[in-house]
PAZAPA-4460 file (N, C-alpha, C; in steps of 0.05 Angstrom, whole numbers, plus 32768, in hexadecimal, padded with zeros to 4 digits):
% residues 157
    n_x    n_y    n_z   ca_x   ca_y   ca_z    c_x    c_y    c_z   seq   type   mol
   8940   8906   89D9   8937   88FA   89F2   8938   890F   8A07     1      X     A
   892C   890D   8A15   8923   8925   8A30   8933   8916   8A43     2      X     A
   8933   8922   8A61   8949   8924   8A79   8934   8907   8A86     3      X     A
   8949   88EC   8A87   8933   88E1   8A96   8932   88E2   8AAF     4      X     A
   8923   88D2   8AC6   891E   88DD   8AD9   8933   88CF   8AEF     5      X     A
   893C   88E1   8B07   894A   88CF   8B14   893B   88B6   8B27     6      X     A
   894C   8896   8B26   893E   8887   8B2E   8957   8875   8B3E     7      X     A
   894B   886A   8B52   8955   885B   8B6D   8955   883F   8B62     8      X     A
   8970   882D   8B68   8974   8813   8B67   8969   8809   8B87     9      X     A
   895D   87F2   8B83   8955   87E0   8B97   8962   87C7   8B90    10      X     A
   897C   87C3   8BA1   8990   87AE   8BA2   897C   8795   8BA9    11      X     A
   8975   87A3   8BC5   8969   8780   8BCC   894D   876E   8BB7    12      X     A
   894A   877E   8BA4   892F   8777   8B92   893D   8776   8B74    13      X     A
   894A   8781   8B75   8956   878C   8B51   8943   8795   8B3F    14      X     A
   8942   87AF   8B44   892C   87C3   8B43   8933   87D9   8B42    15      X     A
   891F   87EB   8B36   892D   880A   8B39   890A   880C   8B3C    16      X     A
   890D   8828   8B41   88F4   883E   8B48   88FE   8859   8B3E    17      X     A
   88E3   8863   8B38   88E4   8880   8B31   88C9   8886   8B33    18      X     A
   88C8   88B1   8B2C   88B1   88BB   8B35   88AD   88CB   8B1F    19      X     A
   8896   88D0   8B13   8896   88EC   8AF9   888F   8908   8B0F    20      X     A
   888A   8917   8B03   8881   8931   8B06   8869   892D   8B10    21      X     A
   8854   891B   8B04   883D   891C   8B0C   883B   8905   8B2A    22      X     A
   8846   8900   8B2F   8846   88E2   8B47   8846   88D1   8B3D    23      X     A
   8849   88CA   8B24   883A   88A8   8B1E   8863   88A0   8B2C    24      X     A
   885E   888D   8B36   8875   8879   8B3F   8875   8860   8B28    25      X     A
   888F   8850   8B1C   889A   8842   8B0D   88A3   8835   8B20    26      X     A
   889E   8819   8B17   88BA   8806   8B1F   88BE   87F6   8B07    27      X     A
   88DF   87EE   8B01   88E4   87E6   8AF3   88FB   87CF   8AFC    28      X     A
   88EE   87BA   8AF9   88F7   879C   8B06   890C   8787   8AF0    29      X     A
   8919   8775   8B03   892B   8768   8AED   8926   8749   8B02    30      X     A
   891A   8734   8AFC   8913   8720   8B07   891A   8708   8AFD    31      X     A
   891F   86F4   8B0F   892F   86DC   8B01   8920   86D7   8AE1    32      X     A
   8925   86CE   8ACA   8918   86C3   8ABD   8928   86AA   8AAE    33      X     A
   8933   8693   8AC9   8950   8689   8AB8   893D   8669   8ABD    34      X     A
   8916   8668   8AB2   890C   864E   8AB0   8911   8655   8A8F    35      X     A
   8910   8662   8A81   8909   866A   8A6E   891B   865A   8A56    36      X     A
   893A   865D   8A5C   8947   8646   8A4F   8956   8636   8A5F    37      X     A
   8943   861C   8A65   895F   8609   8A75   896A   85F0   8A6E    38      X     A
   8969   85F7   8A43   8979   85E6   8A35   8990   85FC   8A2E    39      X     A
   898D   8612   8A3A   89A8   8621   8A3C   89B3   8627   8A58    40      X     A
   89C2   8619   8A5C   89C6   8617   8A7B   89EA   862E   8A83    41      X     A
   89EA   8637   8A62   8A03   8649   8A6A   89F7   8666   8A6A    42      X     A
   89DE   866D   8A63   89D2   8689   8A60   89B6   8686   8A75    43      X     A
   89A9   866A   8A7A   898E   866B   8A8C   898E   867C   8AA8    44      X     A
   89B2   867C   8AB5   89B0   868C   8ACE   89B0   86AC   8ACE    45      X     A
   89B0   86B9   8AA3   89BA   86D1   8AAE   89A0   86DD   8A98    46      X     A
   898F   86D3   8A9C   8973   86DB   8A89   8967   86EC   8AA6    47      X     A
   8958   8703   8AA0   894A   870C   8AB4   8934   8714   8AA7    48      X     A
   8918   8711   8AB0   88FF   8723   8AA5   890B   8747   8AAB    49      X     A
   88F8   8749   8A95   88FF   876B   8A9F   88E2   8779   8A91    50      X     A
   88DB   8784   8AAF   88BF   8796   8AA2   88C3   87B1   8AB5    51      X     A
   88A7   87BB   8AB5   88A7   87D1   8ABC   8883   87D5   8ACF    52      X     A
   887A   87E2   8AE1   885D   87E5   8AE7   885F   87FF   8AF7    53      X     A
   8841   880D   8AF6   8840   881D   8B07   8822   8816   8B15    54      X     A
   8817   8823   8B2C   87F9   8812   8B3E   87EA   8834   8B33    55      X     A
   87FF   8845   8B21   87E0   8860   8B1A   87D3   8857   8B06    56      X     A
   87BE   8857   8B12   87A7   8856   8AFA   87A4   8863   8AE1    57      X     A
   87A7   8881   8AEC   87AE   889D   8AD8   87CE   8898   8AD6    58      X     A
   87D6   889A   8ABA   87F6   889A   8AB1   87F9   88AD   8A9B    59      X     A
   87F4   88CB   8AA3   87FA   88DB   8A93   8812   88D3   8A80    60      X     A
   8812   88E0   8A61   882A   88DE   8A4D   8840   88DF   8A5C    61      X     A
   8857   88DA   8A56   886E   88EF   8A60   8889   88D6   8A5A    62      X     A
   8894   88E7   8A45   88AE   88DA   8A2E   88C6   88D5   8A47    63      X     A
   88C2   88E4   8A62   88D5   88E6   8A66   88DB   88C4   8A7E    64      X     A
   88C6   88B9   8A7C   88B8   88A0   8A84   88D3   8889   8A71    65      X     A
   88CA   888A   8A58   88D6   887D   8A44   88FA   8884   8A45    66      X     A
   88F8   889D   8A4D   8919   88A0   8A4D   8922   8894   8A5E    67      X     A
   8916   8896   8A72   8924   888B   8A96   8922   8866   8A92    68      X     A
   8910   8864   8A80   8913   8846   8A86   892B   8841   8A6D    69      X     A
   8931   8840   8A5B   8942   8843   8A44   895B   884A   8A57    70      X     A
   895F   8859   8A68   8976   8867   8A73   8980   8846   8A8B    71      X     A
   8969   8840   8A98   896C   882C   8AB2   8976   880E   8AA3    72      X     A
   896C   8808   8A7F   8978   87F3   8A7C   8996   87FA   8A6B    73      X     A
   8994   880D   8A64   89AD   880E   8A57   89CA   8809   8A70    74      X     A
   89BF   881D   8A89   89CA   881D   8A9E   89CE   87FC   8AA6    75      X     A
   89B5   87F2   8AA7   89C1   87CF   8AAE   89D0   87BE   8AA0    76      X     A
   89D0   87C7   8A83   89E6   87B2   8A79   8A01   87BE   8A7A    77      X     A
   8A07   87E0   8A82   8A1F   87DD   8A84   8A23   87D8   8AA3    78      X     A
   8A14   87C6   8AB4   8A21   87BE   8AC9   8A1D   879F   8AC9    79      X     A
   8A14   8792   8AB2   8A05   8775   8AAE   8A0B   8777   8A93    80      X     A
   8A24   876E   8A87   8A26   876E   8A6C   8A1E   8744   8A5F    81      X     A
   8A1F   8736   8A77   8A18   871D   8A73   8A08   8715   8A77    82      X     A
   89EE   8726   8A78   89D6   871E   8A89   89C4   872F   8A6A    83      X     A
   89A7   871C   8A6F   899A   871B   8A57   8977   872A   8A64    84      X     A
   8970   873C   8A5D   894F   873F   8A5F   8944   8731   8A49    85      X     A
   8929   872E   8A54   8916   8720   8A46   88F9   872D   8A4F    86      X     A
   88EB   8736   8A3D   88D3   8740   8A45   88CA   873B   8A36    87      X     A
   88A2   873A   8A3D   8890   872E   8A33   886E   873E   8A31    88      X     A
   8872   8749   8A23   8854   8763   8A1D   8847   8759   8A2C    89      X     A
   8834   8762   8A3C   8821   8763   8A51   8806   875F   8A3B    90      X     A
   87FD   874E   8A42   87E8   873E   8A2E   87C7   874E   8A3B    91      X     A
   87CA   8752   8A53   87AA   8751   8A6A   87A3   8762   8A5D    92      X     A
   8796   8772   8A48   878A   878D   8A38   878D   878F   8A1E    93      X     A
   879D   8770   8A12   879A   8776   89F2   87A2   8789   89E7    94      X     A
   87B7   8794   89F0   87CA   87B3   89EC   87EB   879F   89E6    95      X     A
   87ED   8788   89E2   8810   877C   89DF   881A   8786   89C8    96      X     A
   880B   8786   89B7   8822   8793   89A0   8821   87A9   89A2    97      X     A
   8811   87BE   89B0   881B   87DA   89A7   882D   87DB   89BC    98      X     A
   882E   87CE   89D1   8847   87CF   89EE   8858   87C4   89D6    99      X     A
   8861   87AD   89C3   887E   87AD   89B8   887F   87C3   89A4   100      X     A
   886A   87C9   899E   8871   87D8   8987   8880   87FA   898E   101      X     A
   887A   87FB   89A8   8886   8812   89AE   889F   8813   89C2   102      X     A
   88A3   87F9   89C3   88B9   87E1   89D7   88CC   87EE   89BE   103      X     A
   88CA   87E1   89A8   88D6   87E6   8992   88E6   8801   8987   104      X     A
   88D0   880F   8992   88DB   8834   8983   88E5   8836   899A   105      X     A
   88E5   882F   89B5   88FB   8835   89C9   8919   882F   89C0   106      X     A
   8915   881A   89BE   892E   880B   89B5   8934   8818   899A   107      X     A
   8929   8824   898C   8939   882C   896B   893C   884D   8975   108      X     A
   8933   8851   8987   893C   886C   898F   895A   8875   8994   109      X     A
   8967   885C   89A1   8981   885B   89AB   8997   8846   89A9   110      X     A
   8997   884E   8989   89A6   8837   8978   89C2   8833   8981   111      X     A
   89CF   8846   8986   89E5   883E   8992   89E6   882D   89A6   112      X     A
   89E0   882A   89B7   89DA   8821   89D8   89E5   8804   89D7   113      X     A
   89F0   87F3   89C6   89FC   87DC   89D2   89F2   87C1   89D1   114      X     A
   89D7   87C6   89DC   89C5   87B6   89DB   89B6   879F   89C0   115      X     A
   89B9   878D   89C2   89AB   877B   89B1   898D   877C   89B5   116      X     A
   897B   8778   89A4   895C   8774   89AA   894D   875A   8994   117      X     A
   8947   874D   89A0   8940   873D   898D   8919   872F   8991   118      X     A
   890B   872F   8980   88EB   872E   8985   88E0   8716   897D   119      X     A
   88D3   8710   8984   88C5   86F2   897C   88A7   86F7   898B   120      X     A
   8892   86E9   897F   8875   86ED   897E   8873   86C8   8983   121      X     A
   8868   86C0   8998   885D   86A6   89A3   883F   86A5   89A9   122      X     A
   8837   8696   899B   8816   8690   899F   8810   8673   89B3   123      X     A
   8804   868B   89CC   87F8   8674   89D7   87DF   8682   89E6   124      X     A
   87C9   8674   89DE   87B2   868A   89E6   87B0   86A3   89D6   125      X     A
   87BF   86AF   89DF   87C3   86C6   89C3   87DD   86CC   89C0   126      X     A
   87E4   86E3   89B0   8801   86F1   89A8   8815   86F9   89C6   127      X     A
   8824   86EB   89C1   883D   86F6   89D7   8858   86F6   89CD   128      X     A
   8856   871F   89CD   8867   872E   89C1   8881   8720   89DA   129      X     A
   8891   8715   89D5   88AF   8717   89E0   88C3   8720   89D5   130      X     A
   88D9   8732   89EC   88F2   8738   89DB   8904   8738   89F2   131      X     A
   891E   8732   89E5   893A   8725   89F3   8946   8741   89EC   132      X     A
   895C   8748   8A01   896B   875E   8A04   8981   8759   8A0F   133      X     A
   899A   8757   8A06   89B3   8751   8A11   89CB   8765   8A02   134      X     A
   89E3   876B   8A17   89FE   877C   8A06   8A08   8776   89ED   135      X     A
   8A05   877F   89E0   8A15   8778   89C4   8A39   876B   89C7   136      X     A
   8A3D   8775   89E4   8A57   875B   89E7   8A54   873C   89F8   137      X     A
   8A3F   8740   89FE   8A3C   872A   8A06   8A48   870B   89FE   138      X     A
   8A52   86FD   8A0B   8A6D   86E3   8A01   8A4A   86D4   89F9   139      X     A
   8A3A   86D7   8A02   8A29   86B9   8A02   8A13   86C6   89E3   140      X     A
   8A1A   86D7   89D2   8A04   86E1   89C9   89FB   86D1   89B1   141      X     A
   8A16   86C3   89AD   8A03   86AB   8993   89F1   869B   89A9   142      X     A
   89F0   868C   89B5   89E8   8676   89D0   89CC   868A   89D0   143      X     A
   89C8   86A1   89D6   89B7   86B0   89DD   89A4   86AB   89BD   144      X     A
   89A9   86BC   89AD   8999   86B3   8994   8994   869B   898F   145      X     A
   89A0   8681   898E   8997   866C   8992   897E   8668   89A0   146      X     A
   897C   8671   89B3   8973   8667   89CF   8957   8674   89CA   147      X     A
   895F   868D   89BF   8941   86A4   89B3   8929   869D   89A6   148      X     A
   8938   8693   898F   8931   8682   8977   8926   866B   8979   149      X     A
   8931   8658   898E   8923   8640   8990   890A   8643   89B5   150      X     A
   88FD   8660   89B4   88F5   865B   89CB   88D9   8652   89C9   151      X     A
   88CC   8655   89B6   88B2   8654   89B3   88B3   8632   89B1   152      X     A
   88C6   8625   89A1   88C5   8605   89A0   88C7   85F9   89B4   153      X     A
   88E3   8601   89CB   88E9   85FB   89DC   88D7   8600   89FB   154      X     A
   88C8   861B   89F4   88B2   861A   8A0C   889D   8606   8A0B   155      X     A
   8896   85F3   89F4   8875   85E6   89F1   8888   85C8   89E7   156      X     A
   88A3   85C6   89EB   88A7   85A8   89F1   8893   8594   8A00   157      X     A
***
């Protein structure tokens, strides 16, 4: 892995930012996502979406992109070890599985890291790649797999 880049917490948003070499600007966001289970009412307040965008059009390569964000969540669960991401491949371009599929080699890049990852594929309209990310100590992490597992039933009640 290469040096990732340094990036700024935004308390009032729960957010970070960063900049490459070339200008492109990152933000990388953590947003309520606690509609998602509220037949789990001991884990629904500590689910957050978690994505990432930039507004450049041009997004030159650059690994060191992938490090910094790899670096910003590892960084959040050791300050959020009871709190759960949940993200959901960006569908608008018919590009969702190669976004998990390389969601994926992020995550097998840095096997140590703590982290649980768990994937599920929901059809509505089309394929939606989802995957859950929480600390491997987490007290709620059976409740969490539960909760994983039954989302696709539990969303189209």
């Amino acid at each position: 892995m290469s040096k990732p880049y340094n990036f700024l917490y935004n308390e009032a948003d729960n957010s970070y930012s960063f900049a490459t070499v070339n200008d492109v600007r990152y933000f990388v966001y953590f947003s309520d996502g606690s509609n998602y289970f509220p037949q789990y009412p001991d884990i629904s307040s500590r689910v957050y979406l978690f994505g990432f965008l930039t507004q450049s059009k041009i997004v030159p390569a650059d690994s060191r992109v992938r490090d910094t964000i790899i670096k910003i969540v590892i960084e959040y669960f050791k300050n959020n070890t009871h709190n759960i991401l949940l993200y959901v491949c960006d569908t608008n371009n018919q590009q969702e599985i190669h976004r998990s599929r390389k969601f994926n080699s992020w995550y097998q890049m840095v096997p140590n890291s703590g982290i649980v990852k768990l994937d599920q594929v929901i059809s509505f309209d089309n394929n939606n790649y989802i995957s859950i990310l929480y600390h491997e100590h987490n007290p709620y992490a059976a409740e969490i797999n539960d909760a994983f597992t039954n989302l696709e039933k539990d969303l189209f009640k």
